[in-house]
TIRO-2110 file (N, C-alpha, C; in Angstrom, 1 decimal):
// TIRO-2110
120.1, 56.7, 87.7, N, 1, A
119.8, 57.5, 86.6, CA, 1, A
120.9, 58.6, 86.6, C, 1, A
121.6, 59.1, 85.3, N, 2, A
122.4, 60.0, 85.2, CA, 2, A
121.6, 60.9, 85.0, C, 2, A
122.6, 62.0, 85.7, N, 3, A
122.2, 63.7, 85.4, CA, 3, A
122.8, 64.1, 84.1, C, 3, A
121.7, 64.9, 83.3, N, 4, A
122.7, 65.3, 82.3, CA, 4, A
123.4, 67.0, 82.4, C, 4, A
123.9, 67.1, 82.2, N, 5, A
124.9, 68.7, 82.3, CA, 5, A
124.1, 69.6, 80.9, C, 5, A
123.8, 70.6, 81.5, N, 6, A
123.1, 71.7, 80.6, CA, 6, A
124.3, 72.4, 80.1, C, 6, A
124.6, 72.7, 79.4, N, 7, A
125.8, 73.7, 78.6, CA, 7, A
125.3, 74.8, 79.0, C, 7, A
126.1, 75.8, 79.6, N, 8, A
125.9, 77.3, 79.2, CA, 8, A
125.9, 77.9, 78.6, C, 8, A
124.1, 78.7, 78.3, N, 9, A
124.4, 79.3, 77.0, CA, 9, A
125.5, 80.5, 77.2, C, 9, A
125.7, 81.1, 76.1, N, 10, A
127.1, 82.5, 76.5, CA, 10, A
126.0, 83.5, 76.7, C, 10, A
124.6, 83.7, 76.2, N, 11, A
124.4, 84.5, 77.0, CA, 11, A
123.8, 84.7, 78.5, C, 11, A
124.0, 83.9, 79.2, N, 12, A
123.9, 84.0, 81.0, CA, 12, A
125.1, 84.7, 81.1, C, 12, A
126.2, 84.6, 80.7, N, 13, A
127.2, 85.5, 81.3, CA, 13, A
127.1, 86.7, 80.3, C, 13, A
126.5, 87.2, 79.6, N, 14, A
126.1, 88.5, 78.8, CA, 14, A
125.2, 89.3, 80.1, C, 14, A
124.2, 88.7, 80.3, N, 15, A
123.7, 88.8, 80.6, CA, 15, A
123.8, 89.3, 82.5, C, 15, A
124.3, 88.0, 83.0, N, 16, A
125.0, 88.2, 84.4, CA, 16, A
125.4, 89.0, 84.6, C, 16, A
126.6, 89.4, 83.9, N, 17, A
127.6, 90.6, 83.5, CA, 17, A
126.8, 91.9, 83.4, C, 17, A
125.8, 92.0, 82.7, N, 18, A
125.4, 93.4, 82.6, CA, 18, A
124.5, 93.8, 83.6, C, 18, A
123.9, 92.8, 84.1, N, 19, A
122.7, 93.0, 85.0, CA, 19, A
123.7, 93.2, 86.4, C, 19, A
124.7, 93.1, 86.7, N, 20, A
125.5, 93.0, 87.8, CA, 20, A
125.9, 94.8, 87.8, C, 20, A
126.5, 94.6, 86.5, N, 21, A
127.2, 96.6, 86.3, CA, 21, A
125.9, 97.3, 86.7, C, 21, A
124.5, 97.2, 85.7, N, 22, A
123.5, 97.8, 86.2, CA, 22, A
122.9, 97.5, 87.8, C, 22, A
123.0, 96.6, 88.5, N, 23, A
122.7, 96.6, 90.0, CA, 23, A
123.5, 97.4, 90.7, C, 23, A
125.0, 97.6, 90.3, N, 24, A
126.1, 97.6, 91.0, CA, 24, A
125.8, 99.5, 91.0, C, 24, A
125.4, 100.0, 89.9, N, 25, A
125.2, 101.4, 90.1, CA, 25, A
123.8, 101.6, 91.1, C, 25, A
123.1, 101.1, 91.1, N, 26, A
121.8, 100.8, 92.2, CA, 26, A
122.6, 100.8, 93.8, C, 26, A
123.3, 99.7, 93.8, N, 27, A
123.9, 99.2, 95.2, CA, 27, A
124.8, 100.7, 95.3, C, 27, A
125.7, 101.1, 94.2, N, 28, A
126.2, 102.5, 94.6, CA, 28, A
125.2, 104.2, 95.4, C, 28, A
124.1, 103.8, 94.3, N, 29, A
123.5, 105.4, 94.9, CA, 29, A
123.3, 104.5, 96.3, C, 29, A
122.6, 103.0, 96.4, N, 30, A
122.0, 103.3, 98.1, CA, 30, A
123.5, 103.8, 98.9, C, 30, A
124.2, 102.7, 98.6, N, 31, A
125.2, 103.3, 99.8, CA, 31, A
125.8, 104.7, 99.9, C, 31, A
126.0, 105.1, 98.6, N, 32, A
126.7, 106.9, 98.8, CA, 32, A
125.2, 107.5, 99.4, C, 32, A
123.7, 107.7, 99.5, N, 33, A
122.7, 107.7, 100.2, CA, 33, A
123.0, 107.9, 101.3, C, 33, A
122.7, 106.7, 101.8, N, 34, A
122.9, 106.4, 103.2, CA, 34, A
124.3, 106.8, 104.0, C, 34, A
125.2, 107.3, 103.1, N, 35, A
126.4, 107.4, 103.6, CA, 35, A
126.6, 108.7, 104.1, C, 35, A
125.2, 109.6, 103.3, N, 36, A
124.8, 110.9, 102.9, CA, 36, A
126.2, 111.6, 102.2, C, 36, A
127.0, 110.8, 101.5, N, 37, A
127.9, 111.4, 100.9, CA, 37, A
127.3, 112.9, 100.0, C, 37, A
127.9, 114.6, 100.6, N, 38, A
127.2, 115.0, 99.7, CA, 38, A
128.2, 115.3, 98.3, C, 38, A
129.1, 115.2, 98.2, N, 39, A
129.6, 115.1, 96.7, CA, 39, A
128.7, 114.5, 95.9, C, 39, A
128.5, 112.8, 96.6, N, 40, A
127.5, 112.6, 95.9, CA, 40, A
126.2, 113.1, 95.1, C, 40, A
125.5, 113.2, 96.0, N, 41, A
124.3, 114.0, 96.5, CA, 41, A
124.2, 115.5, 95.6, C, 41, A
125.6, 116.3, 95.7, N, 42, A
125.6, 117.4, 94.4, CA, 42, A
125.7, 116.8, 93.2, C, 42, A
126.5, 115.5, 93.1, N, 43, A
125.9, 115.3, 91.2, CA, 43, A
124.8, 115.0, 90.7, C, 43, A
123.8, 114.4, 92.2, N, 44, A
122.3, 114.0, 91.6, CA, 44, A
121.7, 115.4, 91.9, C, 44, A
121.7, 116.4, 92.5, N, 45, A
120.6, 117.5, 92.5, CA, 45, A
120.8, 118.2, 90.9, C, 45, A
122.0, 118.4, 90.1, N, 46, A
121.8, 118.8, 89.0, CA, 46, A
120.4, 118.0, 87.7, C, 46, A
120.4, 117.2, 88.5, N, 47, A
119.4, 116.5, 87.5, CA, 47, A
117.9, 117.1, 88.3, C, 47, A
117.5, 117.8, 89.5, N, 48, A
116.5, 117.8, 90.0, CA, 48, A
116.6, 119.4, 90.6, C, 48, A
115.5, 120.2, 90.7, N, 49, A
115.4, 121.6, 91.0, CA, 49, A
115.3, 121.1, 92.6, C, 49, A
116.5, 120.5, 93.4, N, 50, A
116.4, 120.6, 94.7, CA, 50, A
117.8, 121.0, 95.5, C, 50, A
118.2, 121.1, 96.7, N, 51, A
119.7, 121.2, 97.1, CA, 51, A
120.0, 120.2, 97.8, C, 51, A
121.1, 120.1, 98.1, N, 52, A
121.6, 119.0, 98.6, CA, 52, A
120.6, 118.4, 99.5, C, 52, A
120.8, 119.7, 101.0, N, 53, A
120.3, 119.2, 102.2, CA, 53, A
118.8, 119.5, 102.3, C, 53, A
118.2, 119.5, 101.3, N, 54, A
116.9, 119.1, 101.0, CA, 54, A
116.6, 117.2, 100.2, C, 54, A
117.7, 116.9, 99.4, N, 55, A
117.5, 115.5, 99.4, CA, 55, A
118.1, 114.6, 100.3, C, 55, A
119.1, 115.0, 101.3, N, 56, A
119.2, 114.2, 102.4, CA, 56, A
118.5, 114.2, 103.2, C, 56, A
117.4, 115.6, 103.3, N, 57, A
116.5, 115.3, 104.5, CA, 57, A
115.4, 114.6, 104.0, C, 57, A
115.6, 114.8, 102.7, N, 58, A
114.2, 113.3, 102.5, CA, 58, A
114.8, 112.0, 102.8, C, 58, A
116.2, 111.8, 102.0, N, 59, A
116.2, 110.4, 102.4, CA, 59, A
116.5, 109.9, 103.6, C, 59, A
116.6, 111.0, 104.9, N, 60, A
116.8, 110.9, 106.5, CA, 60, A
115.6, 110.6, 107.0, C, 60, A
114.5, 111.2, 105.7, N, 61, A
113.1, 110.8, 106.4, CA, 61, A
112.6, 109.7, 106.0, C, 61, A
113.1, 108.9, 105.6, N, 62, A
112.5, 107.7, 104.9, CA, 62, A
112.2, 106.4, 106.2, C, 62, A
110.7, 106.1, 106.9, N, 63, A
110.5, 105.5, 107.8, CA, 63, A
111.5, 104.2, 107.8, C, 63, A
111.5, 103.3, 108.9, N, 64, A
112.5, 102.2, 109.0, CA, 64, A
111.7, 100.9, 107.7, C, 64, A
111.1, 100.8, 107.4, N, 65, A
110.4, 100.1, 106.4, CA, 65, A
110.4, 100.2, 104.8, C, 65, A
110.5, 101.7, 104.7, N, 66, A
110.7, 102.4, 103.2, CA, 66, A
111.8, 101.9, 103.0, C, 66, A
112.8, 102.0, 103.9, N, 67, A
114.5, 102.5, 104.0, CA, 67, A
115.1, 100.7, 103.8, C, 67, A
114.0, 100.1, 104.6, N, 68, A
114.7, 98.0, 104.8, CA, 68, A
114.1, 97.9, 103.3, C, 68, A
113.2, 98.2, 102.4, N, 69, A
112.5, 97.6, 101.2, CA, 69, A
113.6, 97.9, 100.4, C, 69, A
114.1, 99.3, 100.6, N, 70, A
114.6, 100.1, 99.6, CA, 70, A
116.3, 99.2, 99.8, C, 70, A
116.6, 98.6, 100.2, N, 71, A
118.0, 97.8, 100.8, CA, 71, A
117.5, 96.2, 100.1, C, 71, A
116.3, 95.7, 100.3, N, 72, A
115.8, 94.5, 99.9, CA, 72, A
116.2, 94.3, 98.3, C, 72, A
115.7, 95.9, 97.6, N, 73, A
115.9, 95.6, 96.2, CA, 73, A
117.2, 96.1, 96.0, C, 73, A
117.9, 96.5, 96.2, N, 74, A
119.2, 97.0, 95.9, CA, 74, A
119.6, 95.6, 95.9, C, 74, A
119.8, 94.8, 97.3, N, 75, A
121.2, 94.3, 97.2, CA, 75, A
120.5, 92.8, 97.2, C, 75, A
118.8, 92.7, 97.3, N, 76, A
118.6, 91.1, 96.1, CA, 76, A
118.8, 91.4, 94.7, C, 76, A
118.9, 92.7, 94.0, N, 77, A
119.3, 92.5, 93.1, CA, 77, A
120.6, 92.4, 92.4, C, 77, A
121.3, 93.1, 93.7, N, 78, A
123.1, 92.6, 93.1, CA, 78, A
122.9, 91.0, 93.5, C, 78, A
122.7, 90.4, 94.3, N, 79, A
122.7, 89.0, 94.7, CA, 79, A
122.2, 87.9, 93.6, C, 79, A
121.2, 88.2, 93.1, N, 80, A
121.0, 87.9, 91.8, CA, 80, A
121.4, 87.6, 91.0, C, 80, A
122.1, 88.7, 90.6, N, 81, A
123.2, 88.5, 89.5, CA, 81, A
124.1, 87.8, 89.8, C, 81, A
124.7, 88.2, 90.8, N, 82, A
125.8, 86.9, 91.2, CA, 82, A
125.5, 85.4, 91.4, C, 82, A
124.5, 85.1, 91.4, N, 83, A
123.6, 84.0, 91.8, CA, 83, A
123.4, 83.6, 90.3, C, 83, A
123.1, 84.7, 89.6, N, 84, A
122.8, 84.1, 87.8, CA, 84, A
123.9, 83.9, 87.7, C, 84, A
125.3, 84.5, 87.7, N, 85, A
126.7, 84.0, 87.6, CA, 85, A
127.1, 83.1, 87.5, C, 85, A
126.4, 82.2, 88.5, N, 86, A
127.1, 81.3, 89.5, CA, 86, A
126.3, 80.2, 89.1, C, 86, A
125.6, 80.0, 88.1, N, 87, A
124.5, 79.9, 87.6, CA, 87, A
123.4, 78.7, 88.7, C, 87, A
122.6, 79.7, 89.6, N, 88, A
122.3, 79.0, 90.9, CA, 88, A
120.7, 79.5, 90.8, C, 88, A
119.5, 78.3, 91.2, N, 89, A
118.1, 79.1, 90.9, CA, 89, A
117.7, 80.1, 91.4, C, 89, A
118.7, 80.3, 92.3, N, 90, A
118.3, 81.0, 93.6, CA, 90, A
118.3, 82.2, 93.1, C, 90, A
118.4, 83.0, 92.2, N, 91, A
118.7, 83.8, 91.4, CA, 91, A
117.1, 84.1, 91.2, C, 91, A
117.1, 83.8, 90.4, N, 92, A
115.1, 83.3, 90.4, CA, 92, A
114.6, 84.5, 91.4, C, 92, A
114.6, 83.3, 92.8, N, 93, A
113.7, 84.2, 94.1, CA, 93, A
114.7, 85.4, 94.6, C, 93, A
116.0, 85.6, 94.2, N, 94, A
116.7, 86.9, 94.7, CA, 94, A
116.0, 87.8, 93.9, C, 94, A
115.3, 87.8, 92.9, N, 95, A
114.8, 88.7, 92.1, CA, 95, A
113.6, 89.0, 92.3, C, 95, A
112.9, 87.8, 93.0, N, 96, A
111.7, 88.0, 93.1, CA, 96, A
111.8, 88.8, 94.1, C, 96, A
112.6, 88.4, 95.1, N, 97, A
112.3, 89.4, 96.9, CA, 97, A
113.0, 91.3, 96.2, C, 97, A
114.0, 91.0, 95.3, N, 98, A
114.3, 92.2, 94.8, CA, 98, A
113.3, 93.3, 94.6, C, 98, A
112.4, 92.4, 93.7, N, 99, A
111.2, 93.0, 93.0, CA, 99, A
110.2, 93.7, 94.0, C, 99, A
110.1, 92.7, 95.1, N, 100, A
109.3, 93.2, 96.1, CA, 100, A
109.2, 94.0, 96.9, C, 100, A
110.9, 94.1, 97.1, N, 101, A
111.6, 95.4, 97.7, CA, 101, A
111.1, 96.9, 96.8, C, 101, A
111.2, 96.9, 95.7, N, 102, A
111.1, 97.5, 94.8, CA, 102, A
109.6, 98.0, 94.9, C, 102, A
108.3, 97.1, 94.7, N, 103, A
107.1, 97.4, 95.5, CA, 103, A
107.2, 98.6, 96.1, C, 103, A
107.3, 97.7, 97.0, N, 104, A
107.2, 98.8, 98.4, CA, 104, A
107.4, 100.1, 98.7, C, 104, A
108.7, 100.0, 97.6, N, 105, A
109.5, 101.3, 98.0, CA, 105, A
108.7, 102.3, 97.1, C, 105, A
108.6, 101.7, 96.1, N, 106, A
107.2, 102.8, 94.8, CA, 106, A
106.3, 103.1, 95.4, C, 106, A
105.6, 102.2, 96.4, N, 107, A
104.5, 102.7, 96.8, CA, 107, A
104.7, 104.0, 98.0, C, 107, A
105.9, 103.9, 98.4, N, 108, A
106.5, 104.9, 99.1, CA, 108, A
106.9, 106.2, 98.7, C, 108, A
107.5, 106.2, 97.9, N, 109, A
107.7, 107.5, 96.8, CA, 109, A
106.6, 108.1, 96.3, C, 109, A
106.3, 106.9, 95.8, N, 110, A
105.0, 107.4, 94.7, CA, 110, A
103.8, 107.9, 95.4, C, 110, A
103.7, 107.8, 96.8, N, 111, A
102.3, 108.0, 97.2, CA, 111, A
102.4, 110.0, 98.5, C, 111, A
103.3, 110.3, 97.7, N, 112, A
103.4, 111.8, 98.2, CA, 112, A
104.4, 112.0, 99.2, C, 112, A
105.4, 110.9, 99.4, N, 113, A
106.7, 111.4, 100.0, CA, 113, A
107.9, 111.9, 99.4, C, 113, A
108.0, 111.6, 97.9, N, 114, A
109.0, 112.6, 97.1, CA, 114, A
108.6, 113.5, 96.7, C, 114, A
109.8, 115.0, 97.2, N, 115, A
109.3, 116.1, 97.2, CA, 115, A
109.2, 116.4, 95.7, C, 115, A
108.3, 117.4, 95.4, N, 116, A
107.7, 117.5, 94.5, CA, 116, A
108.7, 118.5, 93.5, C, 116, A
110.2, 118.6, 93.8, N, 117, A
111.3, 119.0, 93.2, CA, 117, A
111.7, 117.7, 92.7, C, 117, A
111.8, 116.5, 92.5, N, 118, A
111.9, 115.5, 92.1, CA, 118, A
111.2, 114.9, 91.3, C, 118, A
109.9, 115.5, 91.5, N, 119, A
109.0, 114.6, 90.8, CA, 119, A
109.0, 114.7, 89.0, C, 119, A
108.8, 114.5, 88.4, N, 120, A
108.6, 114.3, 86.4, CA, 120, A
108.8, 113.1, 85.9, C, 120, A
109.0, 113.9, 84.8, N, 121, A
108.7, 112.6, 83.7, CA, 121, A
110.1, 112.3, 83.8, C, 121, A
111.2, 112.8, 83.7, N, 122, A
112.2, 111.8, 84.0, CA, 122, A
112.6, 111.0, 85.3, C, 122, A
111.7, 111.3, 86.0, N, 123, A
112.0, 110.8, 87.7, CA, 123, A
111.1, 109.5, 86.8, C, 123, A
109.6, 109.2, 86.2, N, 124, A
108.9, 108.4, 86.1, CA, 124, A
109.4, 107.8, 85.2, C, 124, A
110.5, 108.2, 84.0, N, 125, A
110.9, 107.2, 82.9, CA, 125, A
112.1, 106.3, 84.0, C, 125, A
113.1, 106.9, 84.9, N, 126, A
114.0, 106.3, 85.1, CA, 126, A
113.4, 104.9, 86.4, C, 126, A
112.3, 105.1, 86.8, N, 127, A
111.5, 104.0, 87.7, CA, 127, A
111.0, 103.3, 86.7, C, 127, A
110.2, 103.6, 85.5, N, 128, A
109.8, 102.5, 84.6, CA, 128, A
110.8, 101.6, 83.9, C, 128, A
112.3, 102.6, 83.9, N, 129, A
113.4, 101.2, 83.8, CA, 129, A
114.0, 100.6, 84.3, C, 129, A
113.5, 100.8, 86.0, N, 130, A
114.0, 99.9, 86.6, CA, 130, A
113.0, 98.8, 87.0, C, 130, A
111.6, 99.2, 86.8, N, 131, A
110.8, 97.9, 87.0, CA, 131, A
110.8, 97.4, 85.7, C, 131, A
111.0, 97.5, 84.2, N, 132, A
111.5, 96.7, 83.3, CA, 132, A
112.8, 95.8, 83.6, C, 132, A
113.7, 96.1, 83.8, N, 133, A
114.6, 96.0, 84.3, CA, 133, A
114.9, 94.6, 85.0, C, 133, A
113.7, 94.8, 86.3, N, 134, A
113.4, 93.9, 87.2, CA, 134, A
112.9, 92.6, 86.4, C, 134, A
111.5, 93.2, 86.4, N, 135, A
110.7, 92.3, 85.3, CA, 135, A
111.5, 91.5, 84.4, C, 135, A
112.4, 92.0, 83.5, N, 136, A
113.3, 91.2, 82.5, CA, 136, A
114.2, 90.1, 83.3, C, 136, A
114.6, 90.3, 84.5, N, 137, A
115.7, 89.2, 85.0, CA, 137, A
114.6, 88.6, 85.4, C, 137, A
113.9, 88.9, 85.8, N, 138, A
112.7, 87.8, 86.5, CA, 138, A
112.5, 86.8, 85.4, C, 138, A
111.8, 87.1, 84.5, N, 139, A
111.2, 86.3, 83.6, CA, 139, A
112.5, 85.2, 83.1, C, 139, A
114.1, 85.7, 83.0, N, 140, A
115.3, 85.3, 82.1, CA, 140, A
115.7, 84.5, 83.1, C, 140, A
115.6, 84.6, 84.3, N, 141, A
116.4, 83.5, 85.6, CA, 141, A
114.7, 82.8, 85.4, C, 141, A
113.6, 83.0, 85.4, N, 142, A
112.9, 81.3, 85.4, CA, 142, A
112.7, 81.0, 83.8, C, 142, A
113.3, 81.7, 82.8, N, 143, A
113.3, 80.7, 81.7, CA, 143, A
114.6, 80.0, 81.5, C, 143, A
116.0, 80.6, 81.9, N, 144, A
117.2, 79.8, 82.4, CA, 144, A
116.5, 78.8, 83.8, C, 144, A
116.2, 78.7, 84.6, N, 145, A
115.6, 77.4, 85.3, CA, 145, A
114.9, 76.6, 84.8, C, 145, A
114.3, 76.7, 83.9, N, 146, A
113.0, 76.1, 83.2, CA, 146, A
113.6, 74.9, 82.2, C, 146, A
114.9, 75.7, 82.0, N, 147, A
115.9, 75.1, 81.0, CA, 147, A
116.7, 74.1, 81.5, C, 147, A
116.9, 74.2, 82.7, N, 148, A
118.0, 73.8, 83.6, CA, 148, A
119.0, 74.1, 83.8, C, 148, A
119.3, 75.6, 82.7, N, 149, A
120.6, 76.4, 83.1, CA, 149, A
121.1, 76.5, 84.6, C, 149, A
120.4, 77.0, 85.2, N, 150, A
120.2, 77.7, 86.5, CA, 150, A
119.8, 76.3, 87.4, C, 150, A
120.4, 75.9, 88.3, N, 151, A
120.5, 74.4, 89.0, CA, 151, A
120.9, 74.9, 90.4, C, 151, A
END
């Protein structure tokens, strides 16, 4: 029996493409983070009533498990994308373990470890678009599989 060849639609690479720029800013804060870059670190406290070495000692405090989730969804979700690129299903479950990462890590934040100089409605709109975010490649990598885009 032959296989037949799925065409690419043009939008997987619309789509790859953007979802990659948007991870790739993700994969950036963890690493400038962890890098404790504080240049960094000074362009994000303007957005939040905190100082520098008050958001690196949070994220110095982040147990070994917050800190492995918080890495899970970062870089399953740049992997993902590359994986939708590449147009591979595997894409799919990079998203899903992404997602999961992402779990965890909310329930970490969210449950009284970000200091409360951080906390608002913009701290809460910019986490509701990243679990949209999430959500959307999830759903777009198993209806490209479903399709047989993604093989």
């Amino acid at each position: 029996m032959k296989s037949e060849q799925v065409k690419t639609p043009w939008h997987v690479w619309v789509i790859g493409i953007l979802s990659l720029l948007w991870n790739a800013m993700g994969a950036n804060d963890y690493t400038q983070s962890q890098l404790g870059n504080r240049d960094y670190m000074e362009s994000m406290t303007g957005t939040y009533s905190i100082t520098v070495d008050e958001m690196l000692a949070y994220i110095d405090g982040f147990p070994v498990w917050a800190d492995a989730s918080w890495a899970f969804g970062v870089w399953g979700s740049v992997a993902g994308s590359l994986l939708l690129l590449v147009r591979s299903r595997f894409a799919l479950w990079s998203f899903i373990a992404a997602a999961v990462g992402l779990v965890v890590t909310s329930v970490y934040q969210f449950s009284g470890a970000m200091p409360a100089a951080m906390q608002g409605t913009g701290q809460l709109i910019f986490a509701g678009l990243i679990w949209v975010m999430t959500g959307l490649l999830i759903y777009y990598s198993w209806r490209m599989t479903q399709r047989g885009v993604l093989r």
